[in-house]
Phi, psi and omega in degrees: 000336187292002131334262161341325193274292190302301164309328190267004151293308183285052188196033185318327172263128221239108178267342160192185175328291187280328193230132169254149235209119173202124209236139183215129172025047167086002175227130167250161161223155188257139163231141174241151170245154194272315186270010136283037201236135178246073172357272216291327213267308170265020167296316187307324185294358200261157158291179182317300205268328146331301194302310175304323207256010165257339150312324200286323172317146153211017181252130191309318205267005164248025158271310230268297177321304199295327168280308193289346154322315189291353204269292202329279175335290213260019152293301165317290183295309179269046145011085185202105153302345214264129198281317175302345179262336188268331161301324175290303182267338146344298193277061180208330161258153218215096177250129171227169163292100158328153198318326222245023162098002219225168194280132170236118172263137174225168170106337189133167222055047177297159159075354171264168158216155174228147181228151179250128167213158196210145188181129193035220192269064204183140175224157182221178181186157184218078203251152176203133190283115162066034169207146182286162176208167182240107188248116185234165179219095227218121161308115186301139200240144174250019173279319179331304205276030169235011197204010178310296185258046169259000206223334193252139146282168177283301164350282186288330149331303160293359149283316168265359161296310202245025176223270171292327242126181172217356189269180192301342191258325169264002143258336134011284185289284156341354171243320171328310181305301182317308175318308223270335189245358151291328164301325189262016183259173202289329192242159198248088186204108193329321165304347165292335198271012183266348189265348197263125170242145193265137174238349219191125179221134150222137194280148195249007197134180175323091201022058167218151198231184181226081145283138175263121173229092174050254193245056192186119198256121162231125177290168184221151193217155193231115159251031184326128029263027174260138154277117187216129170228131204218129167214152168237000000 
């Protein structure tokens, strides 16, 4: 449980049993825990045309992800604790995948953007008013160092040897990061994230970092065995 603990600190604000809640300068995120998610009960919350495209699912855990993300997401976008309002207003937004797979909102939340993420037992969301945001979220991997040099240069290896770490939780975060500002640039194409350079690592707080990647700044935050990287 010290997982659990650890994450639900930075989520401070508890909109139910299962979603947490943490709002800042024009931006919230959302957490969800999957193993507290109540299938029939947080189905009721999808719209119409939600309903349809979650039926079609069908492998229990990519049922279980995809809701909890949509919960996350309209957690995120109506940043509302209050549960009868955000239950009420929930079926009135429709978020689905767009061509290029990433989250479309229709229904209301004008003027927001959103990024959706999932990893192990946690789904996540990220809205932010009149800026694109990233939201990634990543279980530590120790596959990650078999994929090193598709995702890393050696500069950042070396920025990140002496600024976080060489274990498996700091490239971890080093691919999170890379996630994170891919999600929030306009087009979704694997030559982007290959594209994405680290220039600048400084620790921001307690196991928590600042990466500068050229003009877009992302925090990284270490819940190990959790990865959580979030930029606008």
């Amino acid at each position: 449980m010290a997982e659990a603990v650890q994450i639900a600190a930075f989520f401070p604000t508890t909109a139910s049993a299962a979603v947490r809640l943490r709002t800042e300068k024009g931006q919230c995120a959302a957490l969800v825990d999957l193993e507290q998610q109540n299938e029939e009960k947080e189905a009721q919350l999808l719209s119409e045309a939600e309903q349809t495209f979650f039926q079609q699912l069908r492998h229990p855990k990519r049922r279980r992800e995809w809701l909890g993300g949509r919960i996350a997401a309209k957690a995120a976008l109506l940043n509302l604790p209050d549960a009868d309002d955000f239950e009420a207003r929930a079926r009135h937004l429709t978020i689905l995948p767009n061509e290029q797979g990433r989250p479309s909102i229709s229904g209301g939340a004008s003027g927001l953007s959103l990024s959706i993420t999932h990893s192990g037992r946690y789904a996540a969301a990220l809205a932010a008013q009149g800026q694109s945001c990233g939201i990634d979220l990543q279980k530590v991997s120790e596959k990650l160092f078999a994929l090193i040099s598709w995702f890393a240069i050696e500069e950042e290896l070396h920025l990140l040897a002496h600024s976080v770490g060489r274990e498996a939780a700091a490239l971890t975060m080093l691919w999170s990061v890379k996630e994170a500002v891919k999600k929030s640039l306009p087009h979704d194409q694997p030559h982007i994230f290959a594209g994405i350079k680290v220039a600048r690592i400084t620790p921001a707080g307690d196991r928590s970092w600042r990466f500068e990647c050229e003009a877009q700044t992302v925090m990284a935050y270490d819940f190990s065995p959790y990865i959580l990287a979030l930029t606008c």
